[in-house]
C-alpha positions as CSV (number, residue, x, y, z in Angstrom):
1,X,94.5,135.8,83.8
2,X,92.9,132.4,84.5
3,X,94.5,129.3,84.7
4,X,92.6,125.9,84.4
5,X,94.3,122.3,85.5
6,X,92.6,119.0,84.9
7,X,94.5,115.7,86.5
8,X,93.9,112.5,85.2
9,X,96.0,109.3,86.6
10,X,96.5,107.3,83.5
11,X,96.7,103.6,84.0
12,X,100.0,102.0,84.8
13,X,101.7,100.8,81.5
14,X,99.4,103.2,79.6
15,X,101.3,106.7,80.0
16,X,101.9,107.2,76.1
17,X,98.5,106.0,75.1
18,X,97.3,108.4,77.6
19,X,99.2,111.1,75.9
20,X,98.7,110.1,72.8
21,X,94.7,111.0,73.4
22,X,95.2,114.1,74.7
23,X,97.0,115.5,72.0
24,X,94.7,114.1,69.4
25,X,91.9,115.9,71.9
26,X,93.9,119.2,71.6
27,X,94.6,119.0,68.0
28,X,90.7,118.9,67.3
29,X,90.0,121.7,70.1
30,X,92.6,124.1,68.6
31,X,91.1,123.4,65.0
32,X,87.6,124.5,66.5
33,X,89.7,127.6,67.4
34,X,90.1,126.3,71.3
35,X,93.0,127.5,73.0
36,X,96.0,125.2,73.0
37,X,96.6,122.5,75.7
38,X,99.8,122.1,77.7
39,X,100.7,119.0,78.8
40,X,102.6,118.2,82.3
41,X,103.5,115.6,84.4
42,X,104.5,116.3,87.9
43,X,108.3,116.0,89.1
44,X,106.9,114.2,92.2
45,X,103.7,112.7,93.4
46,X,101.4,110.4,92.0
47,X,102.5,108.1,89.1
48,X,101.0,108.4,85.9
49,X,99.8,111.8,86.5
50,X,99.1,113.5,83.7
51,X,97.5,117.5,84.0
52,X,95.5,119.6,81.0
53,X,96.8,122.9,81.5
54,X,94.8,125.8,80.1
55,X,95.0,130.1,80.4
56,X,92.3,132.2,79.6
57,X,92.8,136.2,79.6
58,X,89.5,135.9,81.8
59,X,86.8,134.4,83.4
60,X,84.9,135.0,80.6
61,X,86.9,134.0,77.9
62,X,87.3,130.6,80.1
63,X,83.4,130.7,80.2
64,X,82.8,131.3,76.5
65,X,85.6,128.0,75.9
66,X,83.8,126.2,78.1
67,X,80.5,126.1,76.6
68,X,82.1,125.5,73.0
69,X,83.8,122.4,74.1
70,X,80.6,121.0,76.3
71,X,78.3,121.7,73.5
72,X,80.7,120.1,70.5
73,X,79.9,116.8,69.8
74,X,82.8,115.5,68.2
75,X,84.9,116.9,70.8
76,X,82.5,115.6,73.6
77,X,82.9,112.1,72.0
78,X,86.5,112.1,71.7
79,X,86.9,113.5,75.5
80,X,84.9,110.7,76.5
81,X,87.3,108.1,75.2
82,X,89.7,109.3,77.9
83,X,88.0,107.1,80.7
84,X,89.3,104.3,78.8
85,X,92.5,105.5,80.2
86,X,91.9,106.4,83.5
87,X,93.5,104.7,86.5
88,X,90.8,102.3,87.9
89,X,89.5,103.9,91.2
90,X,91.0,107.2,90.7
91,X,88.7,110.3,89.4
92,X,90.0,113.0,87.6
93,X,89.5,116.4,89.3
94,X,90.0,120.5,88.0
95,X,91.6,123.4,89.8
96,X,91.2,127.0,88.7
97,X,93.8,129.9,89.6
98,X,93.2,133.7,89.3
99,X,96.0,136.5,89.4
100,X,96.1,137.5,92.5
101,X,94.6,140.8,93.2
102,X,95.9,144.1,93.4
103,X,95.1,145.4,97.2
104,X,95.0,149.0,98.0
């Protein structure tokens, strides 16, 4: 299993708007037949932060997913709109997890 994050600060006062994109982004990914998007918001930390959570059985499942959505442009134009909502000065940034291994 393969779990993708992607943060994004959303500007103060603009939380729902934020939101609000993100779920219109993952509406039109799942219709393309994307997995589906989970949305969460830390407990603690950084205000406004708002992380894209993804799982993928694989790597290449998550690769495969990957080059649909870079390659799709109405989704590419929609994903774009999302700087509109970004925190000035903060960049959004990815993590990727694995299971861990099995050691012998």
């Amino acid at each position: 299993m393969v779990r993708t994050r992607f943060h994004q600060i959303a500007k103060l006062g603009h939380f729902k708007e934020t939101l609000e994109w993100a779920n219109e982004l993952d509406r039109l990914c799942r219709k393309k037949g994307l997995v589906k998007t989970r949305f969460l918001s830390p407990a603690f930390g950084k205000t406004n932060h708002l992380i894209f959570e993804n799982e993928y059985p694989d790597w290449a499942a998550y690769q495969k997913e990957q080059n649909a959505f870079f390659s799709d442009l109405e989704i590419m134009t929609l994903f774009r709109k999302g700087i509109d909502f970004r925190e000035p000065g903060e960049l959004p940034w990815s993590e990727a997890e694995e299971e861990a291994p099995l050691l012998a």
